[in-house]
N, C-alpha and C positions, 0 to 999 in steps of 0.2 A: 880579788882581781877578776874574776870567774863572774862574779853579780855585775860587775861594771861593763863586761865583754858583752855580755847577754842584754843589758839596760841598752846599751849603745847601738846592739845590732837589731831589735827589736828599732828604735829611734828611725836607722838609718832605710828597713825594711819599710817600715812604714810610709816612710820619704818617697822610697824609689815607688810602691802601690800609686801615690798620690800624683806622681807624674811620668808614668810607665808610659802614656799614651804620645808621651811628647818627648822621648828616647827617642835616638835614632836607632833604628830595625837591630843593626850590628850590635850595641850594648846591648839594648833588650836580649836578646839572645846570647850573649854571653855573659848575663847576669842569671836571666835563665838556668842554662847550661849548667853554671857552678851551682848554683841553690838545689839543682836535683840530682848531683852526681852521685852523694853520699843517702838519695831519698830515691832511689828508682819509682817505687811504690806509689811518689805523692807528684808525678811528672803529670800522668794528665789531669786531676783535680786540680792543680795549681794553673798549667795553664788554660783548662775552663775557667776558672777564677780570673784571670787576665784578661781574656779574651772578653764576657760578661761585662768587665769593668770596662773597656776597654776596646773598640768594635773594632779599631784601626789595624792594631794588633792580627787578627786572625791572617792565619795563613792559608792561602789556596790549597790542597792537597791533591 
């Protein structure tokens, strides 16, 4: 069941990369959020990865 969870989430992962730019701001960031809760470590190489793919995305700081 473990291969199938992993095949699926990998699928769905892939998905959301492909139209991250066309989210509205509030999922983004709370798909965000969850994907780096348990990865503190991979929080800003992922969202450089977004941002890169993705211009809309970046946030003012």
């Amino acid at each position: 069941m473990r291969d199938d969870e992993d095949h699926f989430a990998l699928m769905l992962g892939r998905a959301a990369l492909a139209v991250w730019g066309d989210m509205p701001r509030d999922v983004q960031e709370a798909l965000f959020e969850i994907a780096v809760k348990d990865r503190p470590e991979d929080r800003d190489a992922l969202a450089k990865l977004l941002h890169e793919r993705h211009p809309r995305t970046l946030h003012a700081r």
